[in-house]
DRENDO-1510 file (C-alpha; in Angstrom, 1 decimal, always signed):
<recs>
REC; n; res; u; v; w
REC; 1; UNK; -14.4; +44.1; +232.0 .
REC; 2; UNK; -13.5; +47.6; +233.2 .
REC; 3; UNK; -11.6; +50.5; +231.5 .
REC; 4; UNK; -8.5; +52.5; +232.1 .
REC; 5; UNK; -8.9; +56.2; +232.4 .
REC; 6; UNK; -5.5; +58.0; +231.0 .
REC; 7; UNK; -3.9; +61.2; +231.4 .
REC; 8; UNK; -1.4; +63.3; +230.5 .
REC; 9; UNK; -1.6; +66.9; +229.2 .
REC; 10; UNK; +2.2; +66.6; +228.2 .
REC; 11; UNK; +1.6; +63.9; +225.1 .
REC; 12; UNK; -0.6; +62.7; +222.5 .
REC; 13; UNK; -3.3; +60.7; +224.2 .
REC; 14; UNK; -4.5; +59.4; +221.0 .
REC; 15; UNK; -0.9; +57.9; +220.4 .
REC; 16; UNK; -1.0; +56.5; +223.9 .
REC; 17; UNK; -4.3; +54.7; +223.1 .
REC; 18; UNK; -3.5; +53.2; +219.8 .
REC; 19; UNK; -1.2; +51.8; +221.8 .
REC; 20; UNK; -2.6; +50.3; +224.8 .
REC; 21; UNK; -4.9; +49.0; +222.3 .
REC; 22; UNK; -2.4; +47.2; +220.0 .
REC; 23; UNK; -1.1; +45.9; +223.2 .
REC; 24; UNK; -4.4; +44.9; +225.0 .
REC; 25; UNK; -7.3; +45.5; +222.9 .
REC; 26; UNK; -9.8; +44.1; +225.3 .
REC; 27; UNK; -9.2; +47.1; +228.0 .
REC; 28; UNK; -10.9; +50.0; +227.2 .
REC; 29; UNK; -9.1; +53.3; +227.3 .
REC; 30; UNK; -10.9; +56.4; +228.2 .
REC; 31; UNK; -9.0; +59.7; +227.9 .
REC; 32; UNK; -9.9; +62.4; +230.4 .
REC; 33; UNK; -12.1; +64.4; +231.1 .
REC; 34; UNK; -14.1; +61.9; +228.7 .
REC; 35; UNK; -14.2; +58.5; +231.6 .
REC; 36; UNK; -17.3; +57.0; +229.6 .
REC; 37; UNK; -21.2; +57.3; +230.5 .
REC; 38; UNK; -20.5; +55.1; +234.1 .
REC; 39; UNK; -17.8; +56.2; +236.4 .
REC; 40; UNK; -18.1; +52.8; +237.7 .
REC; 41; UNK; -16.9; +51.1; +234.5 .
REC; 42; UNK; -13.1; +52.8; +235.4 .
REC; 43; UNK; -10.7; +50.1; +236.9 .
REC; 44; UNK; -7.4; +51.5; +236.7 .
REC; 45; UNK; -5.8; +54.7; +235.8 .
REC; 46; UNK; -2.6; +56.0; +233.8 .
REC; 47; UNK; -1.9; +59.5; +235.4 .
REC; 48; UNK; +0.2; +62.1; +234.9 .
REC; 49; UNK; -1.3; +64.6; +237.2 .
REC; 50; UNK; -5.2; +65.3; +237.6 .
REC; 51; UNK; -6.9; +67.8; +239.7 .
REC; 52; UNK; -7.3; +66.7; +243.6 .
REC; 53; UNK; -10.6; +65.3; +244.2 .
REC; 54; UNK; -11.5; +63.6; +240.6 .
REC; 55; UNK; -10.1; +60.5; +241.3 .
REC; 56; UNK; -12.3; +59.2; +244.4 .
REC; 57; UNK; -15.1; +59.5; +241.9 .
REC; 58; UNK; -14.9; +56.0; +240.2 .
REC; 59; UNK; -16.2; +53.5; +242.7 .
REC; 60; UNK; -14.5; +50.7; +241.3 .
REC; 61; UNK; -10.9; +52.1; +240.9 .
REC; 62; UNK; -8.5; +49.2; +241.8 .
REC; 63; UNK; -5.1; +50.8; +240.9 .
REC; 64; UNK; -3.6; +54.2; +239.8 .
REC; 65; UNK; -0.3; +53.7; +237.7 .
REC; 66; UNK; +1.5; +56.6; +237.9 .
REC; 67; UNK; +2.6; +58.3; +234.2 .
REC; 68; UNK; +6.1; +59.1; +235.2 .
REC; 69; UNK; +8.9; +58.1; +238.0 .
REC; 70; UNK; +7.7; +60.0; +240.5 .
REC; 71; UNK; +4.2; +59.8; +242.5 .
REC; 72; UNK; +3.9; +63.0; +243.9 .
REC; 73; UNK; +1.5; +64.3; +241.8 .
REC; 74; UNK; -0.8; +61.8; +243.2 .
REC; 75; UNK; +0.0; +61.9; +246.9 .
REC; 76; UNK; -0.3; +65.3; +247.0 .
REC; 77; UNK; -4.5; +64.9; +246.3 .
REC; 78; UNK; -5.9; +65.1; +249.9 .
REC; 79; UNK; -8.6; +63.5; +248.8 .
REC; 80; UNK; -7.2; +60.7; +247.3 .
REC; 81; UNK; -9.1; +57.4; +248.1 .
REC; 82; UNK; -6.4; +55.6; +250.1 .
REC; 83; UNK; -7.1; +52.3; +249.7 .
REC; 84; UNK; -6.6; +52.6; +245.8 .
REC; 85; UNK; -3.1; +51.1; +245.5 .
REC; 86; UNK; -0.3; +53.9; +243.2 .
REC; 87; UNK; +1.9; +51.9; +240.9 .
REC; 88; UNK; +5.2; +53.7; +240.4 .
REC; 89; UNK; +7.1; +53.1; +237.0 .
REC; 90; UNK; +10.2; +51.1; +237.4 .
REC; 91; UNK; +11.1; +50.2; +233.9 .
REC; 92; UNK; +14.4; +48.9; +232.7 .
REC; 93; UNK; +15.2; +51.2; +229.9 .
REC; 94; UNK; +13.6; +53.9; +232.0 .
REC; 95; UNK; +16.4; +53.1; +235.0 .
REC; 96; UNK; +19.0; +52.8; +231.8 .
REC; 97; UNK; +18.5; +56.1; +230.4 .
REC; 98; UNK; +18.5; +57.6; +233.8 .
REC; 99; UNK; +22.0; +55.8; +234.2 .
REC; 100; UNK; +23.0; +56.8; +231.2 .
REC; 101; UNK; +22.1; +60.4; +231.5 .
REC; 102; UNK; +23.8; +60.7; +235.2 .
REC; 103; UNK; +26.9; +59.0; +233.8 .
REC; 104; UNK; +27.3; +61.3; +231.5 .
REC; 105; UNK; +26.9; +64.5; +233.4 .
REC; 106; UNK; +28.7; +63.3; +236.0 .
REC; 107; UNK; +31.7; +62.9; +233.2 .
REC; 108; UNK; +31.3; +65.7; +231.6 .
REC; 109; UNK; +31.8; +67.6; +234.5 .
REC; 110; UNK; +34.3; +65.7; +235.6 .
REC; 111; UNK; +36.3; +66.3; +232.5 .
REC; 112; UNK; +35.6; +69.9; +232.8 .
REC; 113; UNK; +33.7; +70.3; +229.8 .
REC; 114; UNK; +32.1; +73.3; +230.5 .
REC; 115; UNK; +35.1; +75.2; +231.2 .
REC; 116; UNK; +36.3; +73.8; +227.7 .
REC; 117; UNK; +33.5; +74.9; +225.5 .
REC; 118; UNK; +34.2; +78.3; +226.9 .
REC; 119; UNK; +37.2; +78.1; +226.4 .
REC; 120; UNK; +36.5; +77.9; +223.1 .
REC; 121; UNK; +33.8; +80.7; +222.8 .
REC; 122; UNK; +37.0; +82.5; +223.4 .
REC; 123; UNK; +39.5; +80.6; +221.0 .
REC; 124; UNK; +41.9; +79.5; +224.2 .
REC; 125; UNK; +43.9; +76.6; +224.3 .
REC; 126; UNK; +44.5; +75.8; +227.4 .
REC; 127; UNK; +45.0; +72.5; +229.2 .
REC; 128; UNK; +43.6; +72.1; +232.8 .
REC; 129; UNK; +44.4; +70.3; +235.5 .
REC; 130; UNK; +42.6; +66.9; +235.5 .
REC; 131; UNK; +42.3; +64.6; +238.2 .
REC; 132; UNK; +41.7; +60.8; +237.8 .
REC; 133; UNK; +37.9; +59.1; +238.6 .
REC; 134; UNK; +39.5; +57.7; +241.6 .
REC; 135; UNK; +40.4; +61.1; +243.1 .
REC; 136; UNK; +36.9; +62.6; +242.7 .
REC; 137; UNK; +33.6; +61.7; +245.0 .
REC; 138; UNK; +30.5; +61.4; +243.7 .
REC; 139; UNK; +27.6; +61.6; +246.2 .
REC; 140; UNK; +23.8; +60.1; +245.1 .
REC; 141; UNK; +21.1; +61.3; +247.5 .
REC; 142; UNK; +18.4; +58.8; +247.2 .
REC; 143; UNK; +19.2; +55.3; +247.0 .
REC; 144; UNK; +16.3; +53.5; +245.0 .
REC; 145; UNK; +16.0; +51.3; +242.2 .
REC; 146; UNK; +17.5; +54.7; +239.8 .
REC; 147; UNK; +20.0; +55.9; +242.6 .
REC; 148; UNK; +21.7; +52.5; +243.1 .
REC; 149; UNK; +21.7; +51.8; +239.5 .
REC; 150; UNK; +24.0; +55.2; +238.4 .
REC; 151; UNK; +25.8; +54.5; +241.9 .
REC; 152; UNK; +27.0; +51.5; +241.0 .
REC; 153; UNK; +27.6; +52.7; +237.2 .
REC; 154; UNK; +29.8; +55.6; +238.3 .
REC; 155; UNK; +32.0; +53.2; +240.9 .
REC; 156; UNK; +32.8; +50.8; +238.1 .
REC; 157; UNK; +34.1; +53.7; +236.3 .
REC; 158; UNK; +36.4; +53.9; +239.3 .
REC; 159; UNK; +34.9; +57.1; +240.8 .
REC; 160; UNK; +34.8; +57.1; +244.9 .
REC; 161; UNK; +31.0; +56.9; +245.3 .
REC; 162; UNK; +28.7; +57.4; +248.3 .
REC; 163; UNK; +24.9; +57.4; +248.7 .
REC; 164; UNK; +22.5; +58.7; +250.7 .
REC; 165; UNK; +18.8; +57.8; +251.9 .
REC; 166; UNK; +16.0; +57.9; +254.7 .
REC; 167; UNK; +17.0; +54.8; +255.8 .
REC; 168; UNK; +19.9; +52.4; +256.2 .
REC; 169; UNK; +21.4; +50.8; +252.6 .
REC; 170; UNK; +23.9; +48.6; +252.0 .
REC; 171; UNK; +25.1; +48.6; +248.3 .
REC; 172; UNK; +28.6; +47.1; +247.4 .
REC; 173; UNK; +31.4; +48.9; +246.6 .
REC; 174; UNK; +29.4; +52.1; +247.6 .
REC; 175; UNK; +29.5; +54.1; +250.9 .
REC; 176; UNK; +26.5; +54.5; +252.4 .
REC; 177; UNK; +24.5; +57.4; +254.9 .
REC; 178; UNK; +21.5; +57.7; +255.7 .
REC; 179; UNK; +19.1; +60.0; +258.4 .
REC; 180; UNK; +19.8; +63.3; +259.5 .
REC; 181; UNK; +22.9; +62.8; +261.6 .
REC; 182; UNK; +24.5; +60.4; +258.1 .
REC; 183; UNK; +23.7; +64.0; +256.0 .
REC; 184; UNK; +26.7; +66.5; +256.8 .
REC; 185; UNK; +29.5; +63.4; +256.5 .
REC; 186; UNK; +28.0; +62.9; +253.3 .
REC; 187; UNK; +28.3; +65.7; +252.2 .
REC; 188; UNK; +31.3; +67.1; +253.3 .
REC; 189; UNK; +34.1; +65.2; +250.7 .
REC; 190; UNK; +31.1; +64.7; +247.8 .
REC; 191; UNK; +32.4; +67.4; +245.0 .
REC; 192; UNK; +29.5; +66.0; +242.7 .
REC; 193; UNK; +26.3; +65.7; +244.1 .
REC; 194; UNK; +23.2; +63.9; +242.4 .
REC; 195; UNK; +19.9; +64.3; +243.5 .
REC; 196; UNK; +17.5; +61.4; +242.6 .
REC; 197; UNK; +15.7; +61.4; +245.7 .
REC; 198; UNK; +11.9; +61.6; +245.7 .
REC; 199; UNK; +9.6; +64.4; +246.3 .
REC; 200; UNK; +8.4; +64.2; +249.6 .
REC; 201; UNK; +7.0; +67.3; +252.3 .
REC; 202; UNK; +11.2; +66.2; +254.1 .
REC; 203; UNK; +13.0; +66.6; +250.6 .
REC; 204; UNK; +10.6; +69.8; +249.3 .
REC; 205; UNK; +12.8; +72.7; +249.6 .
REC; 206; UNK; +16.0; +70.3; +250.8 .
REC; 207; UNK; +18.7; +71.5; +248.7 .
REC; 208; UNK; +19.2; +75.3; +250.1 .
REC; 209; UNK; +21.9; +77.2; +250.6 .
REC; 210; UNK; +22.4; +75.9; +254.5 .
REC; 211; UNK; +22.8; +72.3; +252.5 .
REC; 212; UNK; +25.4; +73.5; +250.1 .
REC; 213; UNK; +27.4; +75.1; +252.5 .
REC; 214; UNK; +28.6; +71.5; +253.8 .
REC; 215; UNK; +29.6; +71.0; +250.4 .
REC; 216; UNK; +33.1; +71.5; +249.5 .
REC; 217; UNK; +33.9; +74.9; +248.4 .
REC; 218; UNK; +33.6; +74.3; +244.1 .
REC; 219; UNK; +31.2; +71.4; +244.1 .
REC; 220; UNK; +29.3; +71.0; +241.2 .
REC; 221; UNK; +24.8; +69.9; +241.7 .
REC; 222; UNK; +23.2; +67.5; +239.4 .
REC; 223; UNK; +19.3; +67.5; +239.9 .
REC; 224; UNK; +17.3; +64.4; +238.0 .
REC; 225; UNK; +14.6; +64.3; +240.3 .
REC; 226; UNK; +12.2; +67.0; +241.1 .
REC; 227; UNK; +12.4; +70.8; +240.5 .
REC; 228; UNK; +10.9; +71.3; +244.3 .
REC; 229; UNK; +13.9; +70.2; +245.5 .
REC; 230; UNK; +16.0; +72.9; +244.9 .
REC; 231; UNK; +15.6; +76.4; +245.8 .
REC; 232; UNK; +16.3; +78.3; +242.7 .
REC; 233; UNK; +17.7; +82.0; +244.5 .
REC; 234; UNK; +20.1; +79.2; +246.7 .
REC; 235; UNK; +21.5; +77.7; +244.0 .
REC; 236; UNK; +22.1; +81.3; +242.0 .
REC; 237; UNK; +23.9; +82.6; +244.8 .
REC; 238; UNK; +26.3; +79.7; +245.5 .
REC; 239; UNK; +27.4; +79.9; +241.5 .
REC; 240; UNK; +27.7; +83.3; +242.0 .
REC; 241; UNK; +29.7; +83.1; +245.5 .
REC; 242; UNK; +31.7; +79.9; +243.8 .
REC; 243; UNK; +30.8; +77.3; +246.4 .
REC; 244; UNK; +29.3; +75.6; +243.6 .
REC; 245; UNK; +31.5; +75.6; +240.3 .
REC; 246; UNK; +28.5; +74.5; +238.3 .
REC; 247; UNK; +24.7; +73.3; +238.0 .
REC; 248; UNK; +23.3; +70.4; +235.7 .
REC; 249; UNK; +19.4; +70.7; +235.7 .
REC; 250; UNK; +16.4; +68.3; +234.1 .
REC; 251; UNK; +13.7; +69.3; +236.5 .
REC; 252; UNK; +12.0; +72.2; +237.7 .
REC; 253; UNK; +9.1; +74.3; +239.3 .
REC; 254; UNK; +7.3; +75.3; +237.4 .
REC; 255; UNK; +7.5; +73.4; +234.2 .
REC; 256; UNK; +8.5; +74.1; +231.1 .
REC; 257; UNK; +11.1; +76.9; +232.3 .
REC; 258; UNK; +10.0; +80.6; +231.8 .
REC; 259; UNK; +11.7; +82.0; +228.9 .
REC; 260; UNK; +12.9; +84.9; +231.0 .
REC; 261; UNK; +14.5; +82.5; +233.9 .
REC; 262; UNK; +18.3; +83.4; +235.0 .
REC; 263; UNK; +19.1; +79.6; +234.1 .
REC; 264; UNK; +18.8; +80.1; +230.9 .
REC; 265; UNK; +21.6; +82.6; +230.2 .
REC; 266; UNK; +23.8; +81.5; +233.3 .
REC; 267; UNK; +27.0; +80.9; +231.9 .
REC; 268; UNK; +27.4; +77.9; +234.4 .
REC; 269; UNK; +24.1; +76.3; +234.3 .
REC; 270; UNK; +23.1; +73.7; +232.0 .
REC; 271; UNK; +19.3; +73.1; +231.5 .
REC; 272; UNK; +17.7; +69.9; +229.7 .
REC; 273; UNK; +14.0; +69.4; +229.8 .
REC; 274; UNK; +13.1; +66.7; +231.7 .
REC; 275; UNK; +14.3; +64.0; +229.7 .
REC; 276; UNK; +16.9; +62.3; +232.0 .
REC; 277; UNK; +14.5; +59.1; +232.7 .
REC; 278; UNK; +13.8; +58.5; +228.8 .
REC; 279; UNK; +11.3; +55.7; +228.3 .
REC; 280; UNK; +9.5; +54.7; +225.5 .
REC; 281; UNK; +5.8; +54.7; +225.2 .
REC; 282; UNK; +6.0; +51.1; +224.1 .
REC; 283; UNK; +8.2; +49.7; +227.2 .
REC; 284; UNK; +6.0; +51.4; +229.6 .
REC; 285; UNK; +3.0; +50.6; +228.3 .
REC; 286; UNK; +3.7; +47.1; +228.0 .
REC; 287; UNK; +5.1; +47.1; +231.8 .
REC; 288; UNK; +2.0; +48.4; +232.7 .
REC; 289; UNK; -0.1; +46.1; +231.1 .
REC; 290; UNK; +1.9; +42.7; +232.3 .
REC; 291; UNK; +1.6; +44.1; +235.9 .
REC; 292; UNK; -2.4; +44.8; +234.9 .
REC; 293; UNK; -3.0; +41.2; +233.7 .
REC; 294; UNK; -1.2; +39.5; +236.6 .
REC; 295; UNK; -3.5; +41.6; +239.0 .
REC; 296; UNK; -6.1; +40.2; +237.0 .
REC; 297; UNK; -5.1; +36.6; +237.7 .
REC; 298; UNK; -5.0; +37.2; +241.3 .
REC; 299; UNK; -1.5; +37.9; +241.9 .
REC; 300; UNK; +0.4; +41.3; +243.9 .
REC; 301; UNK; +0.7; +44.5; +242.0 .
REC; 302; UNK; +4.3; +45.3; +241.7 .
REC; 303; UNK; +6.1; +48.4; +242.3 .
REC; 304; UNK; +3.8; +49.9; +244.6 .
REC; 305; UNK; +3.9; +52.7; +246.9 .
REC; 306; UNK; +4.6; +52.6; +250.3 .
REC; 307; UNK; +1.8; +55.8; +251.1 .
REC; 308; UNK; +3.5; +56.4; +254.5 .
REC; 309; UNK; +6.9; +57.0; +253.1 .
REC; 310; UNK; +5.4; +58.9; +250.0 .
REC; 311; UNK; +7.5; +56.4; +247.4 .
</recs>
């Protein structure tokens, strides 16, 4: 029987394999760079990220599972082997906690929280003008498994919702663009916008300052996904212009955020550290390992990656 080969320089690997071996004791877990005395012997991998080129060396490799919700780390390996199916993550309380966290920006700028907690840096009470869920749009670019989920949590707190994706949707209660020509009328009435789109040579660099021009003037930007998404000076300027009124931010590029970074002291920023999707070791691992043993008795992987579309 083979052995999985895990990585991730961002946890405790010894944690992780305690676990997989609670959960599965007869798969063998090797922890990079240490992958055993036979290359051969690896038949699946738990990655995080890894330097291009390491993974075509294990002959035997059957799947890759990626360690977070996004694949790009992988895909971006040119020399990838390509016939190695990617798993993506697609866990329940990872797609909950995404929810939740969305839901929660998404109100508390809504209910102008910010502007309150200023308010009382500066001991003002003040009210300000609120309008109801129903009068605001909320506008969810990417429309998979995460994106419909907080799309349809938002509408049933009566906000007007509309998504956008690559390709055609149709999602209840939810109005729905997709392509290049569906981008500017999606944009131009969302005054919250969520990106939870993924990372992708088309959505690299997508949300610049010719983007947030077709938003309307005061928007507020959530970004969940991927800190390549954004462009950092774009976003700066349209704070400081006030097309947008305010940023919400769990990802970024580089990773963790220099000490010295503008975000940190912009009084209309707010920065978390990549903890929107929160998952526990436990429910991933043990998602993992069901989709492992059902490979094992000869049925489909599931969750895998379309390589063409990059998710």
């Amino acid at each position: 029987m083979g052995a999985l080969l895990f990585h991730s320089p961002f946890d405790d690997p010894e944690a992780w394999r305690a676990l997989f071996a609670k959960e599965m004791p007869d798969l063998p877990v090797r922890v990079w760079p240490d992958a055993g005395g036979d290359p051969a012997e690896i038949e699946f991998g738990f990655i995080q990220s890894l330097q291009p080129g390491e993974l075509k060396k294990f002959p035997n490799l059957k799947a890759v599972f990626s360690g977070g919700a996004g694949v790009d780390h992988l895909l971006k390996d040119p020399e990838y082997p390509r016939h190695v199916p990617i798993v993506k993550i697609v866990q329940k309380q990872m797609t909950l906690g995404m929810t939740q966290y969305v839901v929660l920006q998404v109100l508390r700028l809504h209910r102008q929280q910010p502007a309150y907690q200023a308010q009382q840096r500066e001991h003002v009470w003040k009210e300000l003008p609120q309008p109801g869920a129903w009068d605001r749009t909320v506008g969810i670019m990417g429309l998979g498994s995460l994106g419909s989920a907080a799309a349809k949590a938002l509408a049933d707190l009566g906000f007007k919702v509309r998504g956008w994706s690559r390709t055609k949707k149709r999602i209840k209660d939810i109005a729905c663009f997709h392509g290049a020509d569906g981008l500017e009328p999606f944009l131009k009435e969302t005054e919250i916008l969520v990106c939870m789109l993924p990372l992708t040579a088309e959505t690299t660099g997508l949300i610049d300052a010719r983007l947030l021009s077709m938003l309307p003037k005061g928007a507020c930007f959530i970004n969940v996904a991927r800190g390549k998404q954004h462009v950092d000076a774009d976003l700066l300027a349209a704070l400081d212009s006030g097309q947008l009124s305010h940023v919400t931010l769990d990802v970024f590029f580089p990773e963790p955020l220099a000490a010295d970074h503008p975000y940190w002291r912009h009084p209309k920023v707010t920065v978390t550290p990549h903890k929107a999707g929160n998952s526990s070791r436990e429910a991933v691992i043990r998602d993992t390992l069901e989709n492992i043993r059902g490979f094992r008795s000869g049925k489909k992987l599931r969750h895998t990656v379309n390589m063409s579309a990059g998710y």
